[in-house]
SERO-429509 format. One line per field, with one value per residue (C-alpha): residue number from 1; residue in one letter; x negated, y negated, z. Coordinates in Angstrom, 2 decimals, padded with zeros to 5 digits. Each point is the difference from the previous one (the first is absolute). Layout:
<pts>
nr	[NUM; ...]
rest	[A; ...]
x	[X; ...]
y	[Y; ...]
z	[Z; ...]
</pts>
This chain:
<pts>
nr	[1; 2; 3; 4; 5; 6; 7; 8; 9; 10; 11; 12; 13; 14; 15; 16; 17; 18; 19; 20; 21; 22; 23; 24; 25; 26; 27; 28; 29; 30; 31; 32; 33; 34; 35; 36; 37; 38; 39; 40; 41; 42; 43; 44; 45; 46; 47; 48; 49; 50; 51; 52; 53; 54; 55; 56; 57; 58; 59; 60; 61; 62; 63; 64; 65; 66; 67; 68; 69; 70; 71; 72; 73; 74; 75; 76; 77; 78; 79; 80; 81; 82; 83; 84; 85; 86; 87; 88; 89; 90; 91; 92; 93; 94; 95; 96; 97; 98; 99; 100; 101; 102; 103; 104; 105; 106; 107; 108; 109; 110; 111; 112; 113; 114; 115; 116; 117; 118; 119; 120; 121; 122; 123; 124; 125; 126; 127; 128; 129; 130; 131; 132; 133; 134; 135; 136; 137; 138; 139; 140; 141; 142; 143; 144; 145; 146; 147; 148; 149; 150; 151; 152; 153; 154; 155; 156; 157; 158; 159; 160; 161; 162; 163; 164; 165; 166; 167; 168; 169; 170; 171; 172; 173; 174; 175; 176; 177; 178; 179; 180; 181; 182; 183; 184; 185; 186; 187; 188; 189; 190; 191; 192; 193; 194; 195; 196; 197; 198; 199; 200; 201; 202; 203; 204; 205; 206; 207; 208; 209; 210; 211; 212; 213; 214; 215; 216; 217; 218; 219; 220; 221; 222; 223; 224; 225; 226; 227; 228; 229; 230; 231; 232; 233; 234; 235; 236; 237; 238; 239; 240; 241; 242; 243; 244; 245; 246; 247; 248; 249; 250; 251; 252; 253; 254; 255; 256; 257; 258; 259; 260; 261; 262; 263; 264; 265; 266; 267; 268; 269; 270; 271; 272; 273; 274; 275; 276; 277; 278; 279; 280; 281; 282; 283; 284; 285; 286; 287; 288; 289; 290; 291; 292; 293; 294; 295; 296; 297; 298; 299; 300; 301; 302; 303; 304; 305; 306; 307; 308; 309; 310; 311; 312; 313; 314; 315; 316; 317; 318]
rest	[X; X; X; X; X; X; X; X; X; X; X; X; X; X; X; X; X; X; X; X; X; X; X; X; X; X; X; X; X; X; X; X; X; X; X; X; X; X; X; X; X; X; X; X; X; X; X; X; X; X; X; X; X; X; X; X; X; X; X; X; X; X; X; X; X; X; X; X; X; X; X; X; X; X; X; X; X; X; X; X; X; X; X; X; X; X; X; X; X; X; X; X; X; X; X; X; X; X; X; X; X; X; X; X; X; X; X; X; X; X; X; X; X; X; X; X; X; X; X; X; X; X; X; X; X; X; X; X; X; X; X; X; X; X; X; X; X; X; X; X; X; X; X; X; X; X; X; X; X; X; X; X; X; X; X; X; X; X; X; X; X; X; X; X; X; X; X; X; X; X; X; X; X; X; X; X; X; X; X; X; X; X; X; X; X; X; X; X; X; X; X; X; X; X; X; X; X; X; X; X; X; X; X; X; X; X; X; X; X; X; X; X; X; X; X; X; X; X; X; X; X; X; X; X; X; X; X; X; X; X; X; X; X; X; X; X; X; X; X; X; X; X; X; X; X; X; X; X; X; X; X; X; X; X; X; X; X; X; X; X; X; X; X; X; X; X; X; X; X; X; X; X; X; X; X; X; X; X; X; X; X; X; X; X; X; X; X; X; X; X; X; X; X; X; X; X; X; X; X; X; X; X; X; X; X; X; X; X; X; X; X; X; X; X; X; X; X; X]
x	[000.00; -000.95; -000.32; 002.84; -001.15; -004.02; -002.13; -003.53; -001.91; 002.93; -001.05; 002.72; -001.53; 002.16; -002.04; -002.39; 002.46; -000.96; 003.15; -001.19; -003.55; -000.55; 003.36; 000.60; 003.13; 001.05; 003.80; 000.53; 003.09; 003.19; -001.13; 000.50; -003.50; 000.65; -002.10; -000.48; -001.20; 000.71; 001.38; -002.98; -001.97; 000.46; 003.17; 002.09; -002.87; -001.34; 003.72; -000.21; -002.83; 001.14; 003.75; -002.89; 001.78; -003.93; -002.68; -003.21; -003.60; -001.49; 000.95; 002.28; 003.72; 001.91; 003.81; 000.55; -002.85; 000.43; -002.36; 001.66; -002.29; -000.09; 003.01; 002.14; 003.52; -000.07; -000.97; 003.71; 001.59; -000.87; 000.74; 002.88; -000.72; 002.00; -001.51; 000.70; 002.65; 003.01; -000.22; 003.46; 002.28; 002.63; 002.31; 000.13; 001.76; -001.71; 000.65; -000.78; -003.29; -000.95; 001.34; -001.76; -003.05; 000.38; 000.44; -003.10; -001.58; 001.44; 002.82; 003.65; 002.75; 001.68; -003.02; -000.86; 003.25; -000.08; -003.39; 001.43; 003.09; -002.24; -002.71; 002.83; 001.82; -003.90; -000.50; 003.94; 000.79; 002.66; 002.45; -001.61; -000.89; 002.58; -000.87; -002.51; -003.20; 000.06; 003.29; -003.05; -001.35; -003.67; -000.16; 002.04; -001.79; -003.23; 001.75; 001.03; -003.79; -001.51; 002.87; -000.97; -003.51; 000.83; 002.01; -002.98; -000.53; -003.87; -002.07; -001.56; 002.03; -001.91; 002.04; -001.50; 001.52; 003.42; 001.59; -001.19; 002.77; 002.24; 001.60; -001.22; 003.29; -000.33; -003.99; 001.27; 002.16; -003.11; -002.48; 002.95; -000.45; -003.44; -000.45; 002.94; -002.56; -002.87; 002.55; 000.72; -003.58; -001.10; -003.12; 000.13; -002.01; 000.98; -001.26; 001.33; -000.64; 002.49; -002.41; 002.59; 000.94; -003.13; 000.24; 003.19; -000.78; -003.06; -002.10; -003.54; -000.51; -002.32; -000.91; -001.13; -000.98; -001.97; 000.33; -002.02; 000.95; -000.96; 001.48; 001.89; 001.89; 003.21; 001.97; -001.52; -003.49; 000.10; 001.49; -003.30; -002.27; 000.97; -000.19; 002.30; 002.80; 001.78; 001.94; 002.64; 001.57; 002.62; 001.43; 003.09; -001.57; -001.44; -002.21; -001.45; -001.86; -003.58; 000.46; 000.92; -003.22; -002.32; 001.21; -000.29; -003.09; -001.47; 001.25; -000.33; -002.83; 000.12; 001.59; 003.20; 002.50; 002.62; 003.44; 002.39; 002.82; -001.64; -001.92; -003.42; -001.83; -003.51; -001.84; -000.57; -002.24; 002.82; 003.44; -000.99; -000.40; 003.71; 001.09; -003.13; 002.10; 003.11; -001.46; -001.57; 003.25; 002.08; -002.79; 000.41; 003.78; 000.13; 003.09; 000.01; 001.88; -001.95; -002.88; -001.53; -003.18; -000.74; -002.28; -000.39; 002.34; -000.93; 000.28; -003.31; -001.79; 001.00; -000.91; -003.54; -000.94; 000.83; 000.23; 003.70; 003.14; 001.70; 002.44; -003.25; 001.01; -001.80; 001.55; -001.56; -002.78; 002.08]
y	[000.00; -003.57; -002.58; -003.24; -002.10; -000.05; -002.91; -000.20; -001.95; -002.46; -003.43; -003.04; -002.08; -003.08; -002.80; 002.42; 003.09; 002.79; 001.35; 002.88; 000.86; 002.64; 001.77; 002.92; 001.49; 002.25; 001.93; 002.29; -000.06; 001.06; 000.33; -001.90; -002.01; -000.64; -002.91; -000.31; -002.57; -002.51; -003.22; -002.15; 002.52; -000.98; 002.06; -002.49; -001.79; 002.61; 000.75; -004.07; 000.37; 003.68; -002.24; -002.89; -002.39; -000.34; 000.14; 001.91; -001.83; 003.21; 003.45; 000.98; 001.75; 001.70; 000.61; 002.96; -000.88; -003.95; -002.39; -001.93; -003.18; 000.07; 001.49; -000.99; -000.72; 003.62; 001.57; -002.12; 001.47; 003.40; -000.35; -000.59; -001.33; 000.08; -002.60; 000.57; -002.19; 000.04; -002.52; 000.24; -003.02; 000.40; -002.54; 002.26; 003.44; 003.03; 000.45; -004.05; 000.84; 003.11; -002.11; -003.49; 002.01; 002.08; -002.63; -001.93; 003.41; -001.20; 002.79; -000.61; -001.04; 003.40; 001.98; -001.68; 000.19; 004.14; -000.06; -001.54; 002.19; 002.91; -000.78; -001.27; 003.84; 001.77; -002.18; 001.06; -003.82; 000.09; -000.56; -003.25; -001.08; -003.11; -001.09; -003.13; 001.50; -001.72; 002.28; 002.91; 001.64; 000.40; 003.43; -000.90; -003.12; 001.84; 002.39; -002.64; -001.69; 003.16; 000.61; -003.35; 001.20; 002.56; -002.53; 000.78; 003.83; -000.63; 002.59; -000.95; -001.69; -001.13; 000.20; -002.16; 001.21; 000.60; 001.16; -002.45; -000.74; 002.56; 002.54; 003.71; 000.94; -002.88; 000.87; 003.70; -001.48; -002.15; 003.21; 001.55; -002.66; 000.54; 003.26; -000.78; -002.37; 002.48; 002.54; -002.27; -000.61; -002.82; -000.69; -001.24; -002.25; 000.17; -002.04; 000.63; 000.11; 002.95; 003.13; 002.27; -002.03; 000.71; 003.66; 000.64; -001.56; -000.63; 002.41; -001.82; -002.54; -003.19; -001.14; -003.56; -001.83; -003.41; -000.24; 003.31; 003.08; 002.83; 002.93; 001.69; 002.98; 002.40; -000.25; 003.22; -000.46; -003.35; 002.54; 001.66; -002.83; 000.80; 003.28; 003.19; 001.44; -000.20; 002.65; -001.58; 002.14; -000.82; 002.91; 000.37; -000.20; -002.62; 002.58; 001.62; -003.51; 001.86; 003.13; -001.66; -002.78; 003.42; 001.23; -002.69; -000.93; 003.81; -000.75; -004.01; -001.46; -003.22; -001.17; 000.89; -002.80; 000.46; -002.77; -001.08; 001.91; 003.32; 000.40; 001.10; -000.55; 000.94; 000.09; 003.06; 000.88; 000.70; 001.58; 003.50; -000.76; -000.13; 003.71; 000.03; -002.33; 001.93; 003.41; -001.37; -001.58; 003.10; 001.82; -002.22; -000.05; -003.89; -001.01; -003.60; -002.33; -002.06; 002.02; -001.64; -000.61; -003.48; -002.13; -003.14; -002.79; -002.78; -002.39; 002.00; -000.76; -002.98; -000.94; 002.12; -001.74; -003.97; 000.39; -001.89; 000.65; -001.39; -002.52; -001.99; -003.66; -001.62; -002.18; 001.42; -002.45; -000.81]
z	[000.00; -000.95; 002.77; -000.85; 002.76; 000.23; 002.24; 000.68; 002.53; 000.73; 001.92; 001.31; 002.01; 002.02; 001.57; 002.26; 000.08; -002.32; -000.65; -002.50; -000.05; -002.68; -000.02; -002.56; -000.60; -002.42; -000.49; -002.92; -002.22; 001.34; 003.73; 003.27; 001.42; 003.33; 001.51; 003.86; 002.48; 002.93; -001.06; -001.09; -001.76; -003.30; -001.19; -001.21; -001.95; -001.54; -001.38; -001.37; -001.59; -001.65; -000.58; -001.78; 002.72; 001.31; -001.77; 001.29; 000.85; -000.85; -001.45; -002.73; 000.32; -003.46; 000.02; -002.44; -001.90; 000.10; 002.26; 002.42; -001.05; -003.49; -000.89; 003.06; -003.01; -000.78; 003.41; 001.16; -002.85; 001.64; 003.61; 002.39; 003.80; 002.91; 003.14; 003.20; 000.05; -001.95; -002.68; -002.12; 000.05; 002.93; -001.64; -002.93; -000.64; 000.31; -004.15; -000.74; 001.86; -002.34; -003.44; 001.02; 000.26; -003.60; -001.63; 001.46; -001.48; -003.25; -000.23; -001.55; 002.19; -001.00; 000.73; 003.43; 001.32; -000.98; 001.43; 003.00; 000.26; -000.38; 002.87; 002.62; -000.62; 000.20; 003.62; 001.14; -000.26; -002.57; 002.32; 001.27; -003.37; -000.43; 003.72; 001.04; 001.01; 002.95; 001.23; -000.60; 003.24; 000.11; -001.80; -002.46; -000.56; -000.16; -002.56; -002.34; 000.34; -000.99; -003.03; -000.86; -000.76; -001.74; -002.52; -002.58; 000.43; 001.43; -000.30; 002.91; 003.50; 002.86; 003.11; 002.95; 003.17; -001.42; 003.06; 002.43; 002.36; -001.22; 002.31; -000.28; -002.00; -002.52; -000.10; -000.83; -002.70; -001.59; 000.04; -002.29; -002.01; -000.13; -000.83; -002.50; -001.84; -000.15; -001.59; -002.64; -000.53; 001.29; 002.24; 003.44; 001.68; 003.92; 002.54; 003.54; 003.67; 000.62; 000.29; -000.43; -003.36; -001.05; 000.93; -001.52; -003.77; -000.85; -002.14; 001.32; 002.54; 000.21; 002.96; 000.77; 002.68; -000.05; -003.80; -000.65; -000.94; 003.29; -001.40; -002.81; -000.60; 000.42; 003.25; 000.99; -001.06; 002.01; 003.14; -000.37; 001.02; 003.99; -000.60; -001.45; 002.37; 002.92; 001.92; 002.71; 002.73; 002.24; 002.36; 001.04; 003.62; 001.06; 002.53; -003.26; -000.71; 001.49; -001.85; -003.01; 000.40; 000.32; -003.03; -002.60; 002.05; -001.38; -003.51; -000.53; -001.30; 002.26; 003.03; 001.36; 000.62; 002.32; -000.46; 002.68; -002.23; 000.90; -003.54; -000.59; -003.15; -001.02; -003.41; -001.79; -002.99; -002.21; -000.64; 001.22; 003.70; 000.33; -000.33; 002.53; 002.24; -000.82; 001.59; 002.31; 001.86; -000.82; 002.06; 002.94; -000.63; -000.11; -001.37; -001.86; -001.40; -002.50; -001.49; -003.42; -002.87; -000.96; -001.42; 001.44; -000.64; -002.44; 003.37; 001.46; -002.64; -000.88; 003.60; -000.75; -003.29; 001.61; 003.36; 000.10; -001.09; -003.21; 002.32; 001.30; 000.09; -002.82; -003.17; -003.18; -001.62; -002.70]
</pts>
């Protein structure tokens, strides 16, 4: 597979904050890039300067096959982007919204408003279609912003923190959409501060933090940098805590941990210590309750790579 969005050695600098400093990013055609980091660490400008809203001091950026400098006309002509805040008109319908904004993309007044009727159906806003956008509630205004995007049929959409202050039903609803959008083969650009955003959609994941680049890969691969499994126990007992600790303590590969909910984890080499685990409390006769194989979260390592989390208080340089 080809790569559609490609940048090398990306710089943005603002008065004495380097807000990229040699970022490279890369997403291949029909797949979701997922990029990660706290606010301030570049995410949002690096998506400008990919959108040619920004130009780069340094470093060079192609959007399928198009350079964001030279060629910024035709890399617009291939993209959609979605802000983190809803930007349609909320004095306008949700269907004036979608036809103001094909025929600014120089289509007919009979094909925008079929264009329009056919996006507000795809985002389940049909109903709402003839109401003021302002009568929207938040999803649905973050709906019609993304249908509004997709106005042109981009090959390419960069989503900047499309669910940000959404609920976790109407987040649900917009990681439909998502996945929706790959389907129908576009490429998505994703940059979030929900880990288990990130987990659930993207194909690889960038993460940034103070304008550079500190890791890249799959969701899982990035679960390896803290190290393969981990095998939690809780018994139905709460007396079976020491056995229980002696056990994993024989089989882990680390140090035990012991929770106030009566749960003991440990990490294991891999996914054959839990049968291991599984004989080894039926020999005892410890019953549990909770007995499981995981890698570690995205939030570990997350927390390993920067050393914060993704909410840490801090406006983005741009």
């Amino acid at each position: 597979m080809s790569a559609i969005i490609e940048a090398h050695g990306l710089k943005k600098r603002f008065g004495t904050t380097q807000a990229l400093d040699g970022v490279d990013l890369s997403a291949e055609r029909g797949t979701v890039l997922g990029v990660l980091g706290p606010n301030g660490a570049g995410k949002t400008t690096a998506v400008r300067v990919l959108a040619t809203l920004l130009q780069p001091d340094a470093g060079t950026a192609r959007i399928a096959g198009y350079d964001v400098v030279s060629q910024p006309q035709r890399v617009r002509e291939t993209i959609g982007l979605t802000g983190q805040y809803a930007s349609v008109d909320e004095d306008l319908t949700g269907t004036e919204n979608l036809v103001m904004i094909g025929q600014l993309l120089d289509l007919s007044g009979f094909q925008a408003r079929a264009r329009a009727k056919e996006l507000l159906a795809w985002f389940d806003l049909g109903d709402a279609a003839g109401k003021p956008a302002k009568k929207y509630s938040g999803g649905m205004r973050r709906r019609l912003d993304l249908a509004a995007s997709m106005v042109g049929r981009p090959r390419v959409i960069f989503l900047d923190e499309p669910t940000t202050g959404l609920d976790p039903a109407k987040r649900e609803d917009m990681w439909d959409v998502v996945r929706n959008l790959v389907a129908d083969g576009s490429t998505v650009l994703l940059t979030t501060q929900y880990l288990d955003e990130a987990d659930a959609l993207a194909d690889k994941i960038t993460v940034i933090d103070h304008g550079r680049v500190i890791a890249n890969d799959t969701a899982d691969g990035l679960k390896q940098v803290i190290g393969g499994h981990r095998i939690k126990v809780r018994p139905r007992d709460a007396e079976h805590l020491g056995e229980v600790s002696q056990l994993l303590t024989r089989i882990g590969t680390g140090e035990v941990e012991v929770t106030g909910r009566n749960t003991v984890t440990v990490p294991v080499a891999d996914e054959t210590a839990l049968p291991v685990v599984v004989a080894g409390l039926a020999d005892a006769g410890v019953a549990v309750t909770e007995l499981s194989l995981h890698l570690p979260t995205l939030d570990e390592v997350f927390l390993t790579l920067t050393g914060k989390t993704t909410s840490t208080d801090e406006e983005d340089a741009a």
